[in-house]
C-alpha positions in Angstrom: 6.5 -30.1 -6.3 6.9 -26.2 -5.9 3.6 -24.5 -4.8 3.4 -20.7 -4.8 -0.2 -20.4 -3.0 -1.1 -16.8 -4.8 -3.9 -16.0 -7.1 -2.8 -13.2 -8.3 -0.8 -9.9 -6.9 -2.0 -5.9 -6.8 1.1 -3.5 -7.1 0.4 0.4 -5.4 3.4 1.4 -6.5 7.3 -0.1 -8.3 9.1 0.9 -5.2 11.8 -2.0 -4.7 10.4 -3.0 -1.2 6.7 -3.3 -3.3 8.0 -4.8 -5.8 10.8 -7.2 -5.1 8.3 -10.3 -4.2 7.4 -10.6 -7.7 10.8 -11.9 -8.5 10.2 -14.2 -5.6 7.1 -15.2 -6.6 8.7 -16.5 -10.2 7.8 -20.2 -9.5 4.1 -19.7 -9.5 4.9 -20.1 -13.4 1.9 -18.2 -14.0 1.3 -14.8 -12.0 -1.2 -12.4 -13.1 -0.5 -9.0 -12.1 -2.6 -5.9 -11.4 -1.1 -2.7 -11.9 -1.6 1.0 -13.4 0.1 1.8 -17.0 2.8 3.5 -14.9 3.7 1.2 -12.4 3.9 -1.5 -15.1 5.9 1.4 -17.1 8.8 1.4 -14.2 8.4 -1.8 -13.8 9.1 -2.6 -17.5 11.9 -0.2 -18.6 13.2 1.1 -15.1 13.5 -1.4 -13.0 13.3 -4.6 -15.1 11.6 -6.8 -12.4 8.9 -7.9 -15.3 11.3 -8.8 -18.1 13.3 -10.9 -15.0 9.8 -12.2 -14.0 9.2 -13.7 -17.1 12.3 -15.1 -18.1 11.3 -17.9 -15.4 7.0 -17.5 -15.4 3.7 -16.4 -17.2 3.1 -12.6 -15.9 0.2 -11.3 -17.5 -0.6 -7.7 -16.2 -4.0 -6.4 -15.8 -3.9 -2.7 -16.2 -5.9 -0.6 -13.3 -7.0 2.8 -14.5 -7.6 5.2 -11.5 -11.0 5.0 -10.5 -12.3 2.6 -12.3 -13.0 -0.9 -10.5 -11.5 -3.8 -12.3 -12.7 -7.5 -10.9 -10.4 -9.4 -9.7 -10.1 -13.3 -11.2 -8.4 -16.6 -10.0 -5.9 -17.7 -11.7 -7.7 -19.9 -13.8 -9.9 -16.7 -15.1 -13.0 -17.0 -13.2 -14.1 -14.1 -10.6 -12.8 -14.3 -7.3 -16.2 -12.4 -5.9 -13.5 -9.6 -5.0 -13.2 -6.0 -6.9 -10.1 -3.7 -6.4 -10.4 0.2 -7.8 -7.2 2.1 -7.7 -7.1 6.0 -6.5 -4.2 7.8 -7.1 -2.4 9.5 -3.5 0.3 12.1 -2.7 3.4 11.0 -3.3 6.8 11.3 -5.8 8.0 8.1 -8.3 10.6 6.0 -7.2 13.8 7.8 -7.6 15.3 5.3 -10.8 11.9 6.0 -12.7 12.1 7.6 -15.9 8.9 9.2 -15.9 6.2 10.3 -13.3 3.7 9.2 -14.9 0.0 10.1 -13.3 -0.8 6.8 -11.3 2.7 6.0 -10.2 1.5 5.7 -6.4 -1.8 4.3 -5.8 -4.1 3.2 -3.0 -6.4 0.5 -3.4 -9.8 0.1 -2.4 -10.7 -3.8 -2.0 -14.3 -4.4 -2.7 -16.7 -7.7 -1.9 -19.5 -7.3 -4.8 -22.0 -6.6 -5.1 -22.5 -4.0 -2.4 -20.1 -5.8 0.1 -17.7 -4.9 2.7 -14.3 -2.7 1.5 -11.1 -2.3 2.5 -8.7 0.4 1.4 -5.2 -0.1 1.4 -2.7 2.9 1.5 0.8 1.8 1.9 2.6 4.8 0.8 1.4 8.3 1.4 3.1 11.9 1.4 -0.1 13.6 2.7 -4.2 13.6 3.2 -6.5 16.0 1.0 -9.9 16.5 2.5 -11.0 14.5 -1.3 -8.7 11.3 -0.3 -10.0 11.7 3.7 -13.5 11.7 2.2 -12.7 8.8 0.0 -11.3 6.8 2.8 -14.0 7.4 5.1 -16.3 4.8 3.2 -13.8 1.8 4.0 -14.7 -0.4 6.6 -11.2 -1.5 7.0 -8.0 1.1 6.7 -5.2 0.1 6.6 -2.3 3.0 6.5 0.9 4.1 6.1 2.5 4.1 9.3 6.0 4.4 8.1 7.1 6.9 10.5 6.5 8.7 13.8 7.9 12.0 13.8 8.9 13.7 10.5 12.1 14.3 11.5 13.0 10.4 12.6 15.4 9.2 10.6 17.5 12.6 10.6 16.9 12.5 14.9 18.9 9.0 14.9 21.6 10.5 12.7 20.7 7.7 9.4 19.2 9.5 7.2 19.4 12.8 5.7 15.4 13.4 4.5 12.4 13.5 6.8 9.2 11.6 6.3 7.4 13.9 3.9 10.3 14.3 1.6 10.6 10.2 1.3 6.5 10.7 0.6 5.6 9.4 4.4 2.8 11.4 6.4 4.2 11.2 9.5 1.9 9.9 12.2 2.4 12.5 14.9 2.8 15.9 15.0 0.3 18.5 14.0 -1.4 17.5 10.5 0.0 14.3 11.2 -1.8 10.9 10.1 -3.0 10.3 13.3 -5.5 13.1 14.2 -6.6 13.1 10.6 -7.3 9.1 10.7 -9.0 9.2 14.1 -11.9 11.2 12.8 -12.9 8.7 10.3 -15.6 6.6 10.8 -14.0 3.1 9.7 -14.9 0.1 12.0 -11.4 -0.9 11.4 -7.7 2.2 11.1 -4.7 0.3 11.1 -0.8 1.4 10.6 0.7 -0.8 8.4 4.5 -0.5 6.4 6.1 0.6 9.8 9.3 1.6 10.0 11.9 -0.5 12.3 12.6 3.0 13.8 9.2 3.3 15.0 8.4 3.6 18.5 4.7 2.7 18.2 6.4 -0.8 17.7 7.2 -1.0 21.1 3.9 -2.4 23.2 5.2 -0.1 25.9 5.9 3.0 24.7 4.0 6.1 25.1 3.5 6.9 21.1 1.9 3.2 21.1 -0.5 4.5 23.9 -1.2 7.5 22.0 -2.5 5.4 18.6 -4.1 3.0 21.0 -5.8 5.4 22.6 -7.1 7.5 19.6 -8.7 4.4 18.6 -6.4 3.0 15.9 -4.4 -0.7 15.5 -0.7 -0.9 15.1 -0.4 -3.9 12.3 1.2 -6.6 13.3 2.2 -10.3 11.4 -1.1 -12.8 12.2 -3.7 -9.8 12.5 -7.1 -10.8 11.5 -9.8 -8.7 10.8 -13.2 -10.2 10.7 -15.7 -7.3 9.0 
């Protein structure tokens, strides 16, 4: 028998690297999703990965409003003890959206209730307000986008043609970069996470691994376990 392991999945945005899985994922036969009105938007009328979804499974979507937690329930309805509240961050809609919606890019704050341990989750982000700083300061676990190094990466290696921000990446280094910004939070737990294969930080060697080391922060890597 096919077994697809997964109680459910949380969407921060209907990028096709975000997004893709759920196609993947169409054995489960039944799938809820958790998304905000415009992800599920894109994902309905842009990029057709629900209507292909459910051609083969049960995807019921859970809508998350911004700022609002919604509780998060097994797939046989009852509560998983786990919360997840989405926040809207910098960032443009994927380029075949129709619409840019408010709550097209998210961040997700995971939550153990009541009153339990958090984690926020911020895949994708173009840049960091003092208000979302503030906000991310009360995670105990970060985990960030650490899609790029230098602003100018891809253009430096002659494949591409746009630099971090304009692809809606902070760029970790630099001045206003992720990394100073994230090293001055108080979370037990900052880690890099969606990291380009163009990243040096990658390399255990390397001097811009020393440098995230060094400021306090974990580079993500597959098998990580955090213990809160």
């Amino acid at each position: 028998m096919r077994h697809v392991p997964v109680e459910g999945v949380l969407l921060t945005d209907a990028e096709l690297d975000h997004s893709l899985g759920v196609v993947l994922l169409r054995e489960a036969r039944h799938l809820p999703l958790y998304a905000t009105a415009a992800i599920r938007s894109v994902l309905e009328r842009d990029s057709r990965i629900l209507p292909v979804t459910r051609a083969f499974a049960d995807a019921p979507v859970t809508d998350l409003i911004p700022d609002a937690p919604a509780r998060l329930n097994y797939r046989d309805g009852s509560w998983s003890g786990l919360s997840a509240e989405a926040f809207v961050v910098p960032a443009g809609p994927p380029r075949f959206a129709s619409h840019a919606d408010e709550g097209h890019t998210v961040g997700l704050f995971l939550r153990e209730d009541p009153g339990g341990r958090t984690c926020a989750f911020v895949p994708g982000c173009g840049d960091l307000s003092p208000a979302l700083l503030s906000r991310l300061s009360a995670a105990d676990v970060l985990l960030f986008d650490g899609t790029f190094w230098l602003d100018s990466e891809l253009i430096d290696l002659g494949i591409g043609r746009l630099t971090a921000r304009e692809m809606d990446h902070l760029p970790i280094s630099g001045p206003h970069g992720s990394l100073e910004q994230l090293a001055a939070l108080p979370c037990r737990h900052r880690v890099y996470t969606h990291i380009n294969s163009t990243n040096p930080i990658l390399l255990e060697q390397s001097p811009e691994r020393a440098a995230v080391t060094g400021m306090g922060l974990i580079v993500g890597y597959d098998g990580l376990y955090i213990t809160v």
